[in-house]
C-alpha positions, -999 to 999 in steps of 0.1 A, spaced: -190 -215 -309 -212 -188 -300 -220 -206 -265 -181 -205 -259 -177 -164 -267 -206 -159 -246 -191 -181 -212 -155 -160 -219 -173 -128 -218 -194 -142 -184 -164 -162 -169 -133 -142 -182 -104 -171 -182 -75 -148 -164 -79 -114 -150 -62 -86 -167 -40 -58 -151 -49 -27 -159 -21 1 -167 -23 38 -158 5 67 -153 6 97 -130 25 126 -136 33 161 -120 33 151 -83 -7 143 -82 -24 113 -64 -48 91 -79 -77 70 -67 -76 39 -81 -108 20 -59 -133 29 -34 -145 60 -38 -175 49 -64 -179 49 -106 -162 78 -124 -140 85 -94 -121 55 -98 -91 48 -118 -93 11 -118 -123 -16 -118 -120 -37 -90 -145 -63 -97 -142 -78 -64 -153 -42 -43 -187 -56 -29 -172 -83 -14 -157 -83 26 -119 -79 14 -102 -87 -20 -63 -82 -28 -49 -55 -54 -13 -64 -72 7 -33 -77 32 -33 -99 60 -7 -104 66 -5 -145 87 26 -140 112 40 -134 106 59 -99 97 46 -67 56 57 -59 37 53 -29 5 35 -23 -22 44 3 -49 29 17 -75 48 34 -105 32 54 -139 49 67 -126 58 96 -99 76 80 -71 49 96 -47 47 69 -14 23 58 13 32 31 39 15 13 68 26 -10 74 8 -39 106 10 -57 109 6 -94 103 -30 -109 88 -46 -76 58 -57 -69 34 -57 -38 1 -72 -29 -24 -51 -4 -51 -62 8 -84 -45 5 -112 -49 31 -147 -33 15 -154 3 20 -114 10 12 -104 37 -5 -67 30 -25 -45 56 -38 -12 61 -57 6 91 -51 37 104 -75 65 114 -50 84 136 -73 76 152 -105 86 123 -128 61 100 -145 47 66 -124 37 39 -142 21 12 -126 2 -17 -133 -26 -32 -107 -47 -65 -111 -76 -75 -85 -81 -109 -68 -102 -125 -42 -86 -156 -38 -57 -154 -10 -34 -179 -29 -33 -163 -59 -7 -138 -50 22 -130 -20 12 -122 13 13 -81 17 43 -65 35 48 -45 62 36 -9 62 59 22 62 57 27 97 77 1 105 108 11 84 128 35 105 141 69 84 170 94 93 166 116 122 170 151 113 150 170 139 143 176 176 138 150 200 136 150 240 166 137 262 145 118 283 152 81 291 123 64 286 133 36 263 108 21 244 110 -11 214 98 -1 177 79 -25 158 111 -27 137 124 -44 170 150 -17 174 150 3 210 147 41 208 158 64 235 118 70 240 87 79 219 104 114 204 129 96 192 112 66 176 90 88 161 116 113 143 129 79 133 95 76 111 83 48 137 48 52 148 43 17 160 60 9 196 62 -9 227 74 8 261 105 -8 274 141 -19 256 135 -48 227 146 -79 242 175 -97 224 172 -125 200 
């Protein structure tokens, strides 16, 4: 008996998600930046990538952000009761940021086995937003990498698109 309580403590059966809130408007680190900076325990951190399911348990949408060395970074939205999967190559630094002043609650579990969860989704700057300020008139059309054509780079980027091709998107 004792063997087996010693193996579960070595070789825990099932990874556990680990729970945390964020309130005020703040950001949090959850992993990468190094012990007692670090909100969550990603057990997997040494190795070349690993993959972190977020959960949303709450009730308002949060974003996540990952940062890398070079200070490249990707984010997501997630809405209330969804999930997402990101994955985490070492060195990574990934971050939850409250985008209002209501409570986030989140729950986030750590893998390195590809299979075990989804593929990730697409980052934010793919997902177009309303227009609201200045652009140029020029015509210089060029295709978003949410394959819609923009009137040229001004306008794709008010649109929240940061990602583009030059030229019209071809038809499909």
């Amino acid at each position: 008996m004792k063997k087996l309580i010693l193996l579960l403590l070595i070789f825990p059966i099932a990874s556990i998600g680990q729970t945390f809130e964020i309130t005020n408007g703040q950001s949090m680190c959850m992993v990468g930046k190094g012990k007692g900076q670090d909100a969550t325990i990603n057990t997997y951190a040494d190795e070349d990538y690993s993959y972190a399911l977020i959960e949303n348990i709450g009730l308002v949408e949060f974003q996540i952000r990952v940062e890398s060395t070079t200070k490249d970074f990707k984010q997501f939205l997630l809405k209330p009761s969804n999930k997402t999967v990101i994955k985490l190559y070492r060195n990574n630094i990934l971050y939850i940021d409250a985008l209002t002043f209501e409570k986030v609650e989140a729950s986030i579990e750590y893998s390195n086995d590809e299979n075990k969860f989804p593929p990730p989704p697409a980052p934010i700057e793919c997902i177009a937003v309303e227009c609201n300020g200045p652009t140029t008139r020029k015509l210089a059309p060029v295709c978003g990498c949410n394959g819609v054509t923009y009137a040229n780079p001004s306008v794709a980027k008010c649109h929240g698109i940061k990602k583009y091709k030059w030229g019209k998107c071809e038809d499909k």
